[in-house]
N, C-alpha and C positions, 0 to 999 in steps of 0.2 A: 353544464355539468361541473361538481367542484372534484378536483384534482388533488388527490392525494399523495405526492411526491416522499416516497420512502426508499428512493437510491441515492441517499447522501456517499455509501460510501466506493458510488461510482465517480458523482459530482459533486461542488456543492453551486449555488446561487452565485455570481459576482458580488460582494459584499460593497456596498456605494462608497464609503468609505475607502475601501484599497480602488474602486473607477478612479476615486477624487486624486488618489495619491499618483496613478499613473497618469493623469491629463497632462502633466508639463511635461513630458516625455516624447507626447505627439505633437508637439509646438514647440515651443519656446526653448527647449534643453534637445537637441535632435539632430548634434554632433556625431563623429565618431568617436568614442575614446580612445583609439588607438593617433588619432591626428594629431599634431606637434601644435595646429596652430589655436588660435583662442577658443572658439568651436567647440573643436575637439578637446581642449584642457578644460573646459566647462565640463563636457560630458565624465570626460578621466573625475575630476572633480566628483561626480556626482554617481559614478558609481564605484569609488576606492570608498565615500560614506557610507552608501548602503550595504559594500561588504563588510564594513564597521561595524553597521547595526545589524545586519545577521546575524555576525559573530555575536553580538553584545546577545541579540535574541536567545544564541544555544547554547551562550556559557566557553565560547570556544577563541580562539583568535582570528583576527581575520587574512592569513594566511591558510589556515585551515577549512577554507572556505572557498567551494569550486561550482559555480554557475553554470547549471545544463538547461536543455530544454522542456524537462521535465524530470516525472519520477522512472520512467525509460533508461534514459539517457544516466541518471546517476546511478541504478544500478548496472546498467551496464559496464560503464565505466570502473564501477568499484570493482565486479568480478573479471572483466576481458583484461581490464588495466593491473588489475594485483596480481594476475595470475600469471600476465607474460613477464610483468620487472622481476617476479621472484622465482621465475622457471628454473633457475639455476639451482636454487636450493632444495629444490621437491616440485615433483609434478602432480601430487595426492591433496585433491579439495573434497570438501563434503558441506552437504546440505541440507535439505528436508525435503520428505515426499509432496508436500504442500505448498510450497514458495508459488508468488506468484511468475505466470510465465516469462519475463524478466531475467529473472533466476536463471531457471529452472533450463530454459534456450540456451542462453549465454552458455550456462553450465557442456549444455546438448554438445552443443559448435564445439568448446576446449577440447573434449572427450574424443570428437568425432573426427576434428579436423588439426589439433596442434599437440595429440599426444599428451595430455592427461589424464589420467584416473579420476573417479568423481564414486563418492560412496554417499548414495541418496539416505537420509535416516527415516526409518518408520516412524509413524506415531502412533499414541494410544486413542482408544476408542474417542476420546475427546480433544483431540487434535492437539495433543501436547510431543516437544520434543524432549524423549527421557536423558537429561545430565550425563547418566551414568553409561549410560551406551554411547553418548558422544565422546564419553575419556576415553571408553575400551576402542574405538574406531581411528583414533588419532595416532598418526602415525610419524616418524623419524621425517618421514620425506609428508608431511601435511603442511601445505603453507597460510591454509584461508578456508577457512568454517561463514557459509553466509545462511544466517537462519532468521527469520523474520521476526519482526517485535511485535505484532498483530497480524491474525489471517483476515484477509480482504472478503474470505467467503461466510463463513461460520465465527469468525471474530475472536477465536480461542487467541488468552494474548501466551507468551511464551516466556522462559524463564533466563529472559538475556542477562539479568547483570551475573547471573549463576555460570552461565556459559562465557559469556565475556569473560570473569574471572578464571574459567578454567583451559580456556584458548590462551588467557595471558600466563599461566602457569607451564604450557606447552610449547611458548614460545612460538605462538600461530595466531595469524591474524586473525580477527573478527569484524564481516560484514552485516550490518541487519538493515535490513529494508523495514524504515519505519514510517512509511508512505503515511499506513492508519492507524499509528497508534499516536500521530502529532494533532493536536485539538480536539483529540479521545480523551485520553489520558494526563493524572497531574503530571507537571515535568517543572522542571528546577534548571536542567541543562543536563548537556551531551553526557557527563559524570554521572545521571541517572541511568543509564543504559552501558558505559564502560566500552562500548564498539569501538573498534579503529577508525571505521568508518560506517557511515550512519545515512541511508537516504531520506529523502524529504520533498516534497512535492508539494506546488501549492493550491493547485484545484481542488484538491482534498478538505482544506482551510478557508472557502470562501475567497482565494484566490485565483490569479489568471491562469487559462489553460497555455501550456506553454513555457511553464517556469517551474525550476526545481532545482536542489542544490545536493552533493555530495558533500559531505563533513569529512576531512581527511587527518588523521593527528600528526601531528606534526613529531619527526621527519620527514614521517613516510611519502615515498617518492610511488607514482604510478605509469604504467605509460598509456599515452595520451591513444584516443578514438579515433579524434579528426586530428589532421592534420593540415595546416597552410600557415596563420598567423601565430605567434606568440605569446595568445591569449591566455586570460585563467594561470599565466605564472608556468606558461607552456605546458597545460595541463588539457585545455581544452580550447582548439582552434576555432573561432568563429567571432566574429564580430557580437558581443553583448547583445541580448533585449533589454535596453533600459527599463523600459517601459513595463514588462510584463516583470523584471526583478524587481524595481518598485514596486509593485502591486503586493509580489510576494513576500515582499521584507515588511512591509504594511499588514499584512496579515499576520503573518510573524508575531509581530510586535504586541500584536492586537490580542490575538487566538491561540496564543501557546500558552501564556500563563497569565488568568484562568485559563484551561479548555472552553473553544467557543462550543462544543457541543461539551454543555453544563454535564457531568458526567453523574450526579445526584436525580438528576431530574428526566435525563434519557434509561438512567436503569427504574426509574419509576414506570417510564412509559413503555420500553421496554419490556420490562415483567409482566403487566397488562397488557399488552400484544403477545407473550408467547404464552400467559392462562390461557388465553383465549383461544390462539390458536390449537394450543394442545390439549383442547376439550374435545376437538372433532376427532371422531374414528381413524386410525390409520395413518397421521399423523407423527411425525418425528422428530425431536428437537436434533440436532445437527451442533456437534462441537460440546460445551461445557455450560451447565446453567451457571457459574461462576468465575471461572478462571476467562472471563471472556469483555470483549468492548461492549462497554454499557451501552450503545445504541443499535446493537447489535443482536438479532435473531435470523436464524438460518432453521429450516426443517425439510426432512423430506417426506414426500405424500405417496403412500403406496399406490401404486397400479397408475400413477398419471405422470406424467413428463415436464418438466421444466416450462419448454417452447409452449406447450398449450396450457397451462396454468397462468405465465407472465403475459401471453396473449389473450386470455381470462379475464385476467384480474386489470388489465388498458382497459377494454372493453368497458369495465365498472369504474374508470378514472382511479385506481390504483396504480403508481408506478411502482415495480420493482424489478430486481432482477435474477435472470436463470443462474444456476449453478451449473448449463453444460453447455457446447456452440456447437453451433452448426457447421459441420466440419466434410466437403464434399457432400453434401446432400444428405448426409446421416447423424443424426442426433447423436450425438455422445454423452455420457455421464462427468461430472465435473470429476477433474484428477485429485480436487481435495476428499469428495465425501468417498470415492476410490478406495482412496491412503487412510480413510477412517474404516474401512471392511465392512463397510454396508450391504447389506444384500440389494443387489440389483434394484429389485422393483420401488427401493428407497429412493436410492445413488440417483437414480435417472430422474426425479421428483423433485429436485431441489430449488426451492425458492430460497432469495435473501430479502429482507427486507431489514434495512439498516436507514434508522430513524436524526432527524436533525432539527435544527431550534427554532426551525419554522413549525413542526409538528405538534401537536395538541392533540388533547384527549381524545375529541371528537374523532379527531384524523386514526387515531387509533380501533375506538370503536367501530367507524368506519370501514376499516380498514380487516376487519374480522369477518365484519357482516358481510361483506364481499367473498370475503377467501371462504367463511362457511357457504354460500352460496355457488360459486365456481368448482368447489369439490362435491357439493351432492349432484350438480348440473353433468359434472363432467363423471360420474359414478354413474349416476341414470341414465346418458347417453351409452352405456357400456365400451367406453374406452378401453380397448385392449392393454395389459399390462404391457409395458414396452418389453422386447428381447434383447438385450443388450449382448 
């Protein structure tokens, strides 16, 4: 059976290229950098360059540049970390109904357990966050606005340099999770987005799972996650992945400018994956046919669910993915198509399939004939609408 892989924008493929760039990292270079003696000053060597070329990657300096495990771990860090060094000045953050859970936790915990305020912002029908309601919400005591630059579900991209300019008029920080809008989207450097701080992830990229970076601007000071060594400029304790930071700065280097997913040629494919899908009865496009990541299609399907649609569509060697988890035993509707006001029998429906530059036409076609076949299958079986 041939495989149709349309969840780039869960994973992408190891790119050979970023293997080739980590292999001296499992051999030959496989010091610690924190070690005084030659070993270790190899290693020191070898990853004070690659935060060189990071930096050089986003346009940023390489002080402003902090090495996590992932795209987890650097929002994390941007929200738990901004939110307790600036406790003094305001305890009032605000975010988006939409953020991915990253976010949106982080956010939970502040609220729940250290005595902050947190003001969730709605969205419109098409998953945008509206400028004008973020001014009216920001407050004396607001220290950090974190709103995403691309939704990972529905792909609506957001209006950050707008909000970055108007967080920096208020005198409040600006976090954006740009996990998915990095080798989406054209980009120049961090000055296109205006964040304080900016995450980034490189599995997203055709790099290793395992690596990801916080962009921090310089001065700003945060405090630290882990604690033990004096790593990351005492930002973040842990002994380096050389190896998986290579892979990412390789990527970097490679996939940010151009975007590796060609953004001409996935809204080609694209817009013919969601004609097609949006010919079948009952059918919903999800987010914005414009304002969104051009590899990107999200829809919900009346009367069918998530889990049995993505379990459908394996079946026919389609990969993609649900918009809701399995959460104790009972299906739940995604908290994005939620926060867009869907009626239930949608919400609960949600497929993504979000397309990458191994994908071709065929794979597309493909890729229809399937989903039209799994929804008349799963109609004539009389699937009961879900109850949510």
């Amino acid at each position: 059976m041939h495989i149709v892989y349309c969840d780039y924008n869960a994973t992408t493929p190891l790119d050979a290229g970023v293997r080739a760039a980590m292999e001296p990292f499992f051999g030959e270079v496989w010091g610690n950098p924190s070690s005084l003696h030659r070993i270790g000053r190899r290693a020191r060597a070898a990853l004070d360059d690659l935060r060189e070329r990071a930096a050089r990657a986003l346009g940023a300096k390489p002080g402003e540049i902090v090495f996590t495990s992932g795209g987890t771990e650097s929002v994390n860090l941007a929200v738990l970390g901004t939110a307790r060094a600036r406790r003094d000045r305001g305890r009032h953050l605000i975010t988006s109904a939409i953020e991915h859970h990253a976010v949106l936790h982080a956010m939970d915990h502040l609220e729940r357990r250290e005595g902050f305020e947190v003001t969730r912002l709605p969205v419109t029908r098409e998953g945008v966050v509206d400028p004008d309601l973020l001014a009216r919400v920001i407050r004396p005591d607001t220290i950090l606005v974190s709103i995403m630059a691309a939704n990972n579900e529905i792909g609506t991209l957001q209006p950050v340099r707008e909000i970055a300019a108007l967080c920096r008029r208020h005198g409040v920080l600006f976090h954006t999770d740009a996990v998915q809008f990095f080798g989406k989207m054209p980009f120049s450097g961090v000055a296109d987005l205006g964040a304080d701080l900016i995450s980034l992830c490189a599995h997203k990229i055709h790099g290793p799972k395992g690596a990801g970076l916080l962009y921090l601007r310089s001065p700003l000071q945060i405090e630290p996650l882990l604690f033990g060594g004096p790593h990351e400029n005492e930002r973040r304790a842990g002994t380096e992945n050389l190896a998986a930071i290579a892979g990412m700065v390789h990527a970097m280097e490679h996939f940010l400018r151009p975007p590796v997913f060609d953004p001409e040629r996935m809204q080609w494919l694209s817009a013919t994956l969601m004609e097609g899908l949006l010919r079948i009865p009952g059918v919903h496009l999800l987010g914005s046919r414009d304002r969104r990541l051009p590899n990107t299609v999200a829809v919900g399907v009346e009367g069918l669910d998530s889990a049995t649609l993505v379990a459908a569509l394996d079946v026919e060697g389609i990969c993609v993915s649900a918009g809701s988890a399995c959460t104790s035993g009972a299906l739940e509707p995604s908290h994005v198509a939620v926060a867009l006001g869907l009626p239930p029998e949608v919400a609960g429906g949600l497929v993504r399939f979000s397309l990458g530059r191994e994908n071709t036409e065929a794979d597309v076609r493909a890729v229809i004939e399937a989903f039209e076949k799994v929804v008349r299958v799963g109609r004539t079986c009389g699937q009961p609408a879900r109850q949510l």
